[in-house]
PAMARVEX-499260 format. One line per 2 residues: number of its first residue (from 1); their letters; for each residue y negated, z negated, x negated of C-alpha. Coordinates in steps of 0.5 Angstrom, whole numbers, padded with zeros to 4 digits. Each point is the difference from the previous one (the first is absolute). Layout:
BEGIN
NUM> A> Y,Z,X; ...
END
This chain:
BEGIN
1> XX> 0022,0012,-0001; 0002,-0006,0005
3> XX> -0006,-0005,0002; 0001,-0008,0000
5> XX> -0003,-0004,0004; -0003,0007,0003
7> XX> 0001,-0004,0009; -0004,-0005,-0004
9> XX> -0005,0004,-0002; -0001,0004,0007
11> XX> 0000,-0006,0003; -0006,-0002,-0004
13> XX> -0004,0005,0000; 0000,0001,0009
15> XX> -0003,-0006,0000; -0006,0000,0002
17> XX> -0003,-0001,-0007; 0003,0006,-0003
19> XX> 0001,0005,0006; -0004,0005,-0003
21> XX> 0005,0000,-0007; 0005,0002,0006
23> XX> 0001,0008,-0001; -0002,0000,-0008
25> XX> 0006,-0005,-0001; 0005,0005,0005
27> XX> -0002,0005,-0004; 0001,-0003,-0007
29> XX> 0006,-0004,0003; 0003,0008,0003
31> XX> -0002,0002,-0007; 0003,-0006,-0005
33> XX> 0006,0001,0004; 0001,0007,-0001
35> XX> -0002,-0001,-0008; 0006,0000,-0006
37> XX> -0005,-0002,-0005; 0004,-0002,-0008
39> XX> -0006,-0003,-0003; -0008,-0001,0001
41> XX> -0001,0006,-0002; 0003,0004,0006
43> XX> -0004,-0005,0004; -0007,0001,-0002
45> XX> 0003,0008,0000; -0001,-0001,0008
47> XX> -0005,-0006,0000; -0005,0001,-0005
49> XX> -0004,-0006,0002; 0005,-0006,0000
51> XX> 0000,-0004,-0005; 0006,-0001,-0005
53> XX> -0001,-0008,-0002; 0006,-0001,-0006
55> XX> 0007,0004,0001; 0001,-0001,0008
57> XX> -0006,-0003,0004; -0005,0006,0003
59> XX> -0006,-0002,0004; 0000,0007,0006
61> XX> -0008,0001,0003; 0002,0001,0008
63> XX> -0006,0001,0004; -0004,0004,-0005
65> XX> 0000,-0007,-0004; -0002,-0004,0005
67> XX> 0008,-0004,0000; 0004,-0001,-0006
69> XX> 0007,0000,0000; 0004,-0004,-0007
71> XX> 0007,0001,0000; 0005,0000,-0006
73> XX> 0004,0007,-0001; 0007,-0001,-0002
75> XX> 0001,0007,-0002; 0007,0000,-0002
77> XX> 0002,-0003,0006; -0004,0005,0005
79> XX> -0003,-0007,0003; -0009,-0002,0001
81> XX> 0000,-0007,0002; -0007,-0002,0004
83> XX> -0004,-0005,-0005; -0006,-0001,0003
85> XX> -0005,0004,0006; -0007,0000,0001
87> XX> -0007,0002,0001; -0004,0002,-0006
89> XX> -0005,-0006,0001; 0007,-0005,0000
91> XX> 0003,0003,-0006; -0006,-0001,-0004
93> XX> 0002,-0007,0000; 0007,0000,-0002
95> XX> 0004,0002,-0006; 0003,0006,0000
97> XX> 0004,-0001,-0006; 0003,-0008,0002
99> XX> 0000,0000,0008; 0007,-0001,0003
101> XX> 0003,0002,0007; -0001,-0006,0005
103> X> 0002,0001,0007
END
């Protein structure tokens, strides 16, 4: 799979607010990269405990659950485009369903 936004992505998350996300996320990102997933169904085959929103936003726990990660899966084209990264607490106050990329 090839990941969008994925220099953003790092760039947040070695910031100081986040530094202690950084080896989860590398580990996910070294993972999704080598992933070849068809549909959700192979994905919650590897990832158990991401939540499959609608036919291609997933919600992935990183960290255990303490970050949260919504990405769009375009399963077709090989491609997980970043949505949203946060902390447990900071995803609770946002929909996971409606949330669009900002940069």
């Amino acid at each position: 799979m090839r990941i969008i936004k994925e220099k953003t992505l790092i760039d947040l998350v070695v910031s100081k607010k986040y530094s202690t996300a950084t080896e989860s996320l590398k580990a996910w990102i070294f993972e999704v990269r080598k992933a070849d997933w068809g549909n959700s169904g192979q994905l919650k085959a590897k990832y158990r405990n991401a939540s499959i929103i609608g036919n291609k936003r997933v919600v992935f726990n990183i960290k255990g659950n303490d970050f949260r990660l919504i990405a769009d899966v375009e399963y077709e084209l090989k491609l997980v485009f970043i949505v949203w990264f946060g902390t447990h607490e900071e995803y609770n106050k946002i929909d996971a369903k409606t949330i669009r990329y900002e940069k």
